[in-house]
N, C-alpha and C positions, 0 to 999 in steps of 0.2 A: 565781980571778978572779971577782971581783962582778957581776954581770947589773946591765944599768941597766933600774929599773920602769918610767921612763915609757915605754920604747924597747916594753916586750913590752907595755903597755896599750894602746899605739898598735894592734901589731899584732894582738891582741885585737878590738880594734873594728872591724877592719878584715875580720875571718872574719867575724863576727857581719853587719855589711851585706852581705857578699856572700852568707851564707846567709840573708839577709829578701827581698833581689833575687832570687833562685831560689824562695824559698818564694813571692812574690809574680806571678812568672811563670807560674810551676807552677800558680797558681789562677786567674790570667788564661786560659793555655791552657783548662780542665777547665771555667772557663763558656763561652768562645767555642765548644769544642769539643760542651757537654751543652746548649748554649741553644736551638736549630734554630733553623726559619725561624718569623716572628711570622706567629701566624694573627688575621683579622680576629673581635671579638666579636661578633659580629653570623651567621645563618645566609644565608649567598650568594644572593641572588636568592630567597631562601623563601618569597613573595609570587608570584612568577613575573610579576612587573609589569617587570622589566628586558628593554628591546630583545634582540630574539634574532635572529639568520641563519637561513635557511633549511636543516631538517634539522640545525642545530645550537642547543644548548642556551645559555643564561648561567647558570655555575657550575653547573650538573649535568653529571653523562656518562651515557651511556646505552649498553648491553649490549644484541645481540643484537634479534630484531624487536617488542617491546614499545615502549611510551614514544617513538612519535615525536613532535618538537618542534610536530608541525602539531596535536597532543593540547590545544593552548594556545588554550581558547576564551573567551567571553565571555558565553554563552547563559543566560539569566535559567532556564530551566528543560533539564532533560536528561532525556529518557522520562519526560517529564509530572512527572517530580519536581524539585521547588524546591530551587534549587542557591543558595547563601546565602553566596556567594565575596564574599571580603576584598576585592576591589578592582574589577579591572576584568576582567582574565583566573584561569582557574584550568586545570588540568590536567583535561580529562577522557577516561577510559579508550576509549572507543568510537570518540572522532575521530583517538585517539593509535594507534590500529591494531586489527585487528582482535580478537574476542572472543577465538579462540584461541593469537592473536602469546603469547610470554612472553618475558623479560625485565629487568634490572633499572637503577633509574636512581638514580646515585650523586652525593649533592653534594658539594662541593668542601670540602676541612676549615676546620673555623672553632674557635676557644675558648669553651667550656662556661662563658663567663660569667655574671651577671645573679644570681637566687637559684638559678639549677641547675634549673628547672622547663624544660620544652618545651612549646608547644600546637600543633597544626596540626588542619589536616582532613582527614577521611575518607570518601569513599563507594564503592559498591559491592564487590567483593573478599568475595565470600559466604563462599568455600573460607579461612578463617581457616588451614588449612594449608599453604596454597599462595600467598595473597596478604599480605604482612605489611609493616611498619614496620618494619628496625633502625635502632639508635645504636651505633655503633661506635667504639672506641678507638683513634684515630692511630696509635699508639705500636705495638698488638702486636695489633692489629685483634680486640680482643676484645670479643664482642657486650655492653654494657650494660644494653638494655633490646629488648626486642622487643615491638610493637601490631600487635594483627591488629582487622581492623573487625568486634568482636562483634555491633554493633550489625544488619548488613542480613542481613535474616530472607529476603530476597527479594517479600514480601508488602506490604509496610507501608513499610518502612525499604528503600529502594532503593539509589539513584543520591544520594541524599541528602548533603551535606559534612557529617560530622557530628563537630561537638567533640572533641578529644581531648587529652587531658593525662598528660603523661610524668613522673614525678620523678626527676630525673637531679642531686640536689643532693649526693651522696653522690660525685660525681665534678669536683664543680666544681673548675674553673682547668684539666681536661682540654681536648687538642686530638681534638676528636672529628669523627665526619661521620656522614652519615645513608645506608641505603642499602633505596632501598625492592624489593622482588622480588614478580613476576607468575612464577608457575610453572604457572597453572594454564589448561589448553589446552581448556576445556571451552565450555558457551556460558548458562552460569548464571549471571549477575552474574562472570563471570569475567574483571575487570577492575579496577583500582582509581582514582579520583577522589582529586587530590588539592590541598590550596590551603592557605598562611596558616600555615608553617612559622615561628613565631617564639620568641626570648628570653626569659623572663618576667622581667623586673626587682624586681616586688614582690609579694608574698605576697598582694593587690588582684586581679592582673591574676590570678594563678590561680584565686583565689575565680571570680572573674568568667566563665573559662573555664568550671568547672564548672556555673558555673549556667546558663550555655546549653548546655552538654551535656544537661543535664535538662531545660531547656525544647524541646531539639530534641525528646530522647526521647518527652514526652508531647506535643507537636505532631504529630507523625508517626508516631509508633509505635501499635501496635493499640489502639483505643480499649474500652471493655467494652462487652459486647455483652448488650444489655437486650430481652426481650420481655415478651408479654403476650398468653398463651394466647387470653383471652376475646377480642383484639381481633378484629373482621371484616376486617382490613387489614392491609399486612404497610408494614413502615417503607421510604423511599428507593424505593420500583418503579421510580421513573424514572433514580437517580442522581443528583438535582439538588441532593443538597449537594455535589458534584462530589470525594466518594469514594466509600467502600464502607460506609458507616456504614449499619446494619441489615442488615449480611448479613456471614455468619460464612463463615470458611476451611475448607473441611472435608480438601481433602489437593491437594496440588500449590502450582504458582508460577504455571498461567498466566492465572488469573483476578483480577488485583492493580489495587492502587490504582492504577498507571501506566498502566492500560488504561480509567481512568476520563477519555474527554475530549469534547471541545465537538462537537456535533452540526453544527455549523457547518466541521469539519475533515474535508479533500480525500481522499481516496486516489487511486493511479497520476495524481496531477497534479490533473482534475478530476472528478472524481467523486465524488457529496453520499450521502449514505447514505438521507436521507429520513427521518430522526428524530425524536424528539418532546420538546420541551423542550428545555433548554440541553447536557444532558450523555448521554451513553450509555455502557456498555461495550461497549468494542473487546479481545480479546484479539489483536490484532494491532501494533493502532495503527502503522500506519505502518511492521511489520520491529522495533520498539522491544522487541515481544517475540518471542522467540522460538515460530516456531509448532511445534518440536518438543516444548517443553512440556507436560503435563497437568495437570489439576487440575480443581475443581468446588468452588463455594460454594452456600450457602441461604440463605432471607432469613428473619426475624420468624417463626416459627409464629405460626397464625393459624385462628380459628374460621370455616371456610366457611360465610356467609351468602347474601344476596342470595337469588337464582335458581339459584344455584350456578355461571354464569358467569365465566371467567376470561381475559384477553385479556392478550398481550404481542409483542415484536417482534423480529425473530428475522431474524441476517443470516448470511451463509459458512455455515461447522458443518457442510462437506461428507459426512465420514462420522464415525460413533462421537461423536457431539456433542448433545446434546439438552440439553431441559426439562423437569423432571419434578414431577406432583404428588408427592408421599411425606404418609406417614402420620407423623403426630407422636410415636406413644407409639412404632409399631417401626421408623420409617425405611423401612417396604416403598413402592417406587414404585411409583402407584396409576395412574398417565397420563405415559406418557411422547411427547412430541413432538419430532421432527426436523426439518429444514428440507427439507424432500421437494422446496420451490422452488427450491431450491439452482440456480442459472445461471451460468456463467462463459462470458463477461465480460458477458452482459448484467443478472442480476441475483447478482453476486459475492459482494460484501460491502453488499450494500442491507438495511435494514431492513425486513422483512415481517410484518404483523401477524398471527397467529394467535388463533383465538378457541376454546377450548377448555367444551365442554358438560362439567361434573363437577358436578353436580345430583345425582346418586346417594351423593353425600359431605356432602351438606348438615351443617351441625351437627358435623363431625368436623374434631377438631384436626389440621391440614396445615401443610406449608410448600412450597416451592417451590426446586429444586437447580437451577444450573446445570451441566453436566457437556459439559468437553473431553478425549474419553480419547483423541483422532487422537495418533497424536506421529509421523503422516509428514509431507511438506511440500505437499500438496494441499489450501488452504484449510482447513488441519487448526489450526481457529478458530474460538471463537462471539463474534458479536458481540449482544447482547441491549439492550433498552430498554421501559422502561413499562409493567411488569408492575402491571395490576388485577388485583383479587379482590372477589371477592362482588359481581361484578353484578345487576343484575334485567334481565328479556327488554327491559324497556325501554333501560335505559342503552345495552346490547347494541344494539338495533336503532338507536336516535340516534348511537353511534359509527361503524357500519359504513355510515349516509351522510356523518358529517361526513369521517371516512378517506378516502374515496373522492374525496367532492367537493373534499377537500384536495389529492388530487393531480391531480384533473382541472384545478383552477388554478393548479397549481405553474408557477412560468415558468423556474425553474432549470433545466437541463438539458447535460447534458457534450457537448462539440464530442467526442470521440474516439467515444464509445458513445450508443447511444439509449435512456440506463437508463430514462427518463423515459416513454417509451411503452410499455418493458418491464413496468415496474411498474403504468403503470396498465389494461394489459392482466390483468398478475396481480389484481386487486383486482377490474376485471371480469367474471373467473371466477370468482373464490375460493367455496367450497362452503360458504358463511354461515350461522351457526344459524338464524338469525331469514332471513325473506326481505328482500331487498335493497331497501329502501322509497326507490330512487333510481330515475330514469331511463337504462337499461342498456341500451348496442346489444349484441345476443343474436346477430346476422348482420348481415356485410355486403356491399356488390356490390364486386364484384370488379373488378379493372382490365382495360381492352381495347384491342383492335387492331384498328382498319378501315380499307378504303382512302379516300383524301379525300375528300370530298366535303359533301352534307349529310348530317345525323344525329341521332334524336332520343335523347338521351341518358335520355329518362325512362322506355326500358321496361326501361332497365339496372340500377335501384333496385329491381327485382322481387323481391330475392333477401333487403334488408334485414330486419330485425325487432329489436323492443326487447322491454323485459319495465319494470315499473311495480310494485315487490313482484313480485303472483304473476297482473300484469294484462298479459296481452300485446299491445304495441302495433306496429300495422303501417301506419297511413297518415304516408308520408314523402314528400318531396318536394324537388325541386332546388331550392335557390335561387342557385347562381351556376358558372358556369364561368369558371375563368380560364387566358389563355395569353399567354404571352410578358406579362406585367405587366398585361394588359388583362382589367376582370374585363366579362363576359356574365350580365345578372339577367332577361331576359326570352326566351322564344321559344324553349325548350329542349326542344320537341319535333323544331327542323329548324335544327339549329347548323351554324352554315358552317367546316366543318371542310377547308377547300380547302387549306391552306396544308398542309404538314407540319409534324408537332411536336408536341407534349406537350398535352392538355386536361385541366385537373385540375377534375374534377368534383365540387362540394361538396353534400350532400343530410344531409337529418335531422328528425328528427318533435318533436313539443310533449306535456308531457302533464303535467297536475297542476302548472301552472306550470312545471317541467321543460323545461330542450330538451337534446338532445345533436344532436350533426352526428360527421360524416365525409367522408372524401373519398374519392376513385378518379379514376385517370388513362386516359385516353383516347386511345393513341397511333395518331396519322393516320398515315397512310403512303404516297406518291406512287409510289414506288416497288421491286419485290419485288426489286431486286438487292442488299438491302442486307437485314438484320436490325432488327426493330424492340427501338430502346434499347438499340443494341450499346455504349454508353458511360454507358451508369444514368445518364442526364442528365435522367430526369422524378423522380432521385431514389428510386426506389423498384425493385419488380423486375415495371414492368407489359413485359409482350412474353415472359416467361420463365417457364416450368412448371416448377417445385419435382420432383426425382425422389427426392426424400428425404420417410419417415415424420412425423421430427423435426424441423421446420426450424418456428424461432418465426414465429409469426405477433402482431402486434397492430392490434387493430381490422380484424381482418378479414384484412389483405395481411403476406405475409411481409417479416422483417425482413432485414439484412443489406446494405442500400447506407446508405454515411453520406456524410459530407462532409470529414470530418476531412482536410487535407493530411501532417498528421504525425501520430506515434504516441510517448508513452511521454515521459517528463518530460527525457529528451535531444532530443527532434523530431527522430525519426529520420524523413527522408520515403519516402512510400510512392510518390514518381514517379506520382501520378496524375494523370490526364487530364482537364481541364474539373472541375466541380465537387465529383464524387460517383466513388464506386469501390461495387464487392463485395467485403466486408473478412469473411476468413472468421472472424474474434474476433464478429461481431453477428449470426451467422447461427441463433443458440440450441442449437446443437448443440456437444457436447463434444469438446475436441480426438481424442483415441481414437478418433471416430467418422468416417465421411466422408459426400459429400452432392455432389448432382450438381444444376446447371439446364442445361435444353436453350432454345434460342433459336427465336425463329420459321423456318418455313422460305425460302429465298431460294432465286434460281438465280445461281447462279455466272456472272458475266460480265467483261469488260475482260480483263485479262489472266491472268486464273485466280488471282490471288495473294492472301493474307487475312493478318491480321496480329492478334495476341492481345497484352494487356498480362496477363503474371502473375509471381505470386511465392512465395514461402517453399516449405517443402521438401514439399507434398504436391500440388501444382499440375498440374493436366494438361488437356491440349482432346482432343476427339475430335470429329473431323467424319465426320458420316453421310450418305448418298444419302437420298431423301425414305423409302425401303421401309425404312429402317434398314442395310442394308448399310454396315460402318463401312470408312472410306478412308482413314483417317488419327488417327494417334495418337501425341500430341508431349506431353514434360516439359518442366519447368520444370528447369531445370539448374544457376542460379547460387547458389542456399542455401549463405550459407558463415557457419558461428558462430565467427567470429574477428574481433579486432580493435575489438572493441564499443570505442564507436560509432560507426567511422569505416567507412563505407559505399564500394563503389564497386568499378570494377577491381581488382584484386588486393587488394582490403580485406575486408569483411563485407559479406553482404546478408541481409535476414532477412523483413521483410514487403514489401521495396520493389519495384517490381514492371519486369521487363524487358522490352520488343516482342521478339517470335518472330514471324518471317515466315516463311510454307507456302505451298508450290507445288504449287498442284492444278489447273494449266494443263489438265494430261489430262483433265480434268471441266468444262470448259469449256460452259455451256447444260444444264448438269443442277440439277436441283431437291436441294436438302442442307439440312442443317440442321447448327448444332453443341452440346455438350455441354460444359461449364464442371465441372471435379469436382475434388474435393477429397478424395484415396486416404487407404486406411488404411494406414497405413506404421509402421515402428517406429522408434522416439528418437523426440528429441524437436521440436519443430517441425511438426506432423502440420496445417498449416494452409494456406488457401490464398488468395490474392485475386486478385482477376482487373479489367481493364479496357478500355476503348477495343478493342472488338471492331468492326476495320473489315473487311467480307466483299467489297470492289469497288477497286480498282484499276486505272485505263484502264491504264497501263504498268505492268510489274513495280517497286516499290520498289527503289531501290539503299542495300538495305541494309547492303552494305559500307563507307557512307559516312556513314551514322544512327544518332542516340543521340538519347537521351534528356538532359534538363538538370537536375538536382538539386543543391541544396544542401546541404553538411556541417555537419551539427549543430553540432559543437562551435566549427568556425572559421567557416561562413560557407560558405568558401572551393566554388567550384562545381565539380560531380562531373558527369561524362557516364558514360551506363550505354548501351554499343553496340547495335545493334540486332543481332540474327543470324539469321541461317536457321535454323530448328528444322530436326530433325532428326524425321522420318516411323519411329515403331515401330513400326507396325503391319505 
């Protein structure tokens, strides 16, 4: 039988489409199935200018305690280094969490489109091993390319954004992602800056990238360092190109361009350094560097001329920190200086001039090192300014009165501390090559206590004396009392002192055009059941004998009452009473140490009961019978170092100060005195303030019922501190 053709061509055709619909399918399936998800060309927020939530990121994720999202700032500079961000925000390391958080922060995957180039920026991330850039492959997360920031020396090149260009064109049409890692738990630049993660479209924009990588680098980066043996001068003494230019690195990180800054900038809030010129080095700057760090630079070698005189200014640098002459052919240090005036808090981090005699070096090529070898955390810092060389006795002499008389009119002065009088007490003393061709009070009268009445306040000046260079001047004179806002210019041999209350008595002599003055307070007193200036409300400490070696004194009268209501750039309050307290930070003694005042004697009356305002952890009262027999001996109890900043009942207390009420009913008509001291104790907080010392109560105080009223730092929000009954250890 014969097969019909058209019959089997039909069915022919008919296998054939159904195997092109399967083969059709089949390749439908294999891209649906091999296409994924489309990623955007573009890198996710790589700018970091996209709105973000709090503690969350847009298109990055974040790993672990590095990189939090509050890292997103906008700050024109970051530790004094020029941050040179793309837009308006960038990422920086320091606000994104602490130096030793680690961590890593991953963006979201995008296509490796454009020419395949990448540029972003980079700063800080010293540890190139531990701080780095990948690019990573979606697909099988295999690393591309890895940048670590060569560039920060830690010196020079800091905090800096600095340029950086990736070639990743070898992988273009990749779905890639970026994943930056902080592993390093140190406190070196051990953090990284970052901003301005973008695309490159044209082989322009990369040129363009590199050329400001090279203009960051010789912008920033160490510039050459040029001298000239024969000069008498050494480049920059002061710092007023406002880096390091003339003066060379010799080993460490902590003497760097980021500790070059404005003589005009605070520390602990308000506190002026006393500078010279627009710029200084700070090796602290404000916590920006680490003060565990060390290191030491030198400036210009230089032929010592002049007189051989050298002067510069010299602030912290508690221990192992100086200035040193050196010899130019061996390096041997020929003069080395310390800051021996070293004060905390009253002359901290102040600038102090020093005037150094090295006349025995004339003609010999020198230079000048600065050297911070501390690397504990005890003002373990130098901060320096305005190093001259080769003076003559003259220059010498015309500086050490313009110095002076520069801070005798400084009108600056910090409401927390009295650096201002600290300092120019120091300058008053300072042990000057040349003699002091200013008018200098050398002694002053001291403050007193009488009972009311009248009073000739002018045989009290017997005690003053000045000096004129090397001419001693002694004829001074009153010329004004004043009290309660009312000033007194005549008849100050028989001053009507009837009322109770504070006389501040102003006196001081003339000489070679010259005057200086002083003052001393004169507290009246009506009556002996009370203490005089048991609440430092003449401001000063007249009524109260220093039982301490060391307690500063300026101009005469010891330091240690301020005015300050708060403390410390939270205003944390010290609960003080009426204007003024005894704040054991201005007392010029070091915390380690302790220090005691005893008050006038009174007789105990009304109902035997007295009441003390004190604080922090070394705080104690002791009340004595007039013979010295002691009766009584009460702590300070509430010191509690938790909860910073929030003060109060079951919170934190640190310098704020609580009433303690004492029951010495049983001494009822006896003569006493008391005792304010401040023990030597171990940890930390070894400090003490004290106030509102009231010795008289007609009825016992219901202290069960009494507090105190302060206000919390942070909200406002008002805090009561109880009053309690101390507790008698004696």
């Amino acid at each position: 039988m014969t097969k019909n053709p058209k019959k089997s061509n039909k069915k022919l055709w008919w296998l054939i489409a159904a195997a092109a619909v399967v083969v059709i399918a089949i390749a439908v399936v294999c891209i649906v199935l091999n296409a994924g998800p489309k990623y955007p060309a573009e890198i996710p927020n790589g700018d970091f200018e996209l709105d973000h939530e709090i503690s969350k990121w847009n298109g990055w994720t974040r790993s672990d305690a590095a990189f939090n999202v509050r890292g997103l700032v906008g700050d024109e500079k970051l530790n004094g280094a020029v941050m040179e961000k793309s837009g308006s925000l960038y990422f920086g390391g320091t606000a994104g969490g602490n130096q030793t958080m680690r961590g890593t922060l991953t963006s979201d995957v995008f296509n490796l489109g454009g020419n395949g180039f990448i540029t972003f920026k980079m700063g800080a991330g010293k540890n190139t091993e531990k701080v780095y850039v990948e690019f990573i492959d979606a697909k099988d997360d295999k690393v591309l390319a890895k940048v670590a920031n060569e560039d920060c020396d830690g010196l020079f090149i800091t905090d800096h954004l600095i340029t950086k260009v990736v070639d990743l064109s070898a992988y273009k049409g990749k779905n890639i992602y970026i994943r930056v890692t902080d592993n390093d738990d140190g406190t070196d630049f051990s953090y990284v800056n970052l901003d301005a993660f973008k695309l490159c479209q044209t082989d322009a924009e990369v040129e363009a990238a590199r050329a400001d990588y090279k203009r960051q680098i010789e912008e920033y980066g160490e510039k050459p360092f040029i001298e000239d043996e024969t000069s008498n001068t050494i480049q920059n003494g002061g710092f007023e190109t406002g880096d390091l230019t003339g003066w060379k690195t010799l080993e460490g990180t902590a003497l760097v361009r980021a500790g070059v800054v404005p003589t005009s900038q605070r520390y602990w809030t308000d506190r002026a350094v006393y500078g010279e010129g627009e710029y200084y080095l700070d090796g602290n700057n404000n916590g920006a560097i680490a003060e565990s760090l060390t290191g030491a630079i030198r400036s210009s070698k230089f032929t010592l001329g002049g007189d051989g005189f050298i002067t510069f200014m010299m602030g912290a640098g508690n221990k192992n920190c100086y200035v040193a002459l050196c010899d130019g052919a061996t390096d041997e240090e020929l003069i080395k200086v310390e800051n021996t005036y070293f004060s905390d808090p009253s002359l901290a981090l102040t600038l102090l001039r020093y005037y150094v005699d090295a006349s025995e070096y004339l003609g010999k090529v020198v230079y000048l090192k600065v050297v911070d070898a501390n690397d504990t955390a005890s003002f373990a810092f130098m901060n320096v300014d305005d190093f001259r060389v080769s003076l003559t006795r003259d220059e010498v002499a015309a500086l050490e009165v313009e110095q002076i008389e520069k801070i005798q009119n400084e009108t600056y002065n910090s409401a927390s501390y009295d650096d201002l009088a600290a300092l120019l007490n120091y300058y008053t003393n300072y042990p000057y090559p040349i003699p002091l061709a200013s008018l200098t009070m050398t002694a002053y009268a001291p403050h007193q206590v009488v009972d009311c009445g009248t009073v000739d306040v002018t045989v009290m000046i017997g005690a003053a004396s000045a000096t004129y260079g090397e001419t001693a001047v002694t004829d001074f004179a009153v010329s004004k009392v004043t009290f309660e806002g009312t000033e007194i210019t005549s008849g100050f041999e028989a001053v009507d002192m009837s009322k109770p209350g504070y006389y501040h008595v102003t006196y001081g002599t003339s000489y070679n055009g010259k005057t200086v003055e002083a003052t001393f307070t004169v507290v009246a007193m009506a009556d002996r059941t009370t203490i005089a200036n048991g609440g430092f409300e003449s401001g000063n400490l007249a009524g109260w004998t220093i039982l301490a070696d060391n307690w500063g004194y300026v101009e005469g009268q010891p330091t240690g009452v301020i005015s300050a209501a708060t403390y410390w750039g939270e205003n944390l309050p010290y609960n003080q009473a009426g204007n003024y307290h005894l704040d054991g930070w201005n007392t010029g003694i070091g915390e380690p140490e302790g220090w005691a005042i005893q008050s006038t004697n009174f007789t105990l009356g009304g109902s035997g009961f007295i009441s003390v305002r004190m604080g922090a952890a070394a705080a104690s009262v002791k009340v004595c019978l007039a013979d010295g027999t002691e009766i009584g001996y009460y702590k300070q109890n509430r010191f509690n170092d938790a909860n910073f900043p929030n003060v109060g009942p079951g919170m934190g207390s640190w310098a704020d100060m609580g009433t303690y009420v004492m029951d010495l009913s049983a001494y009822i008509g006896q003569e006493m005195y008391i005792v304010l001291c401040d023990e030597v104790i171990e940890g930390g907080w070894a400090h003490a303030f004290f106030d509102e010392v009231v010795t008289y109560y007609e009825t016992a105080p219901d202290y069960a019922n009494l507090s105190d009223k302060v206000n919390q730092s942070v909200t406002g929000e008002e805090v009561f501190i109880p009053w309690q009954l101390a507790v008698n250890l004696k």
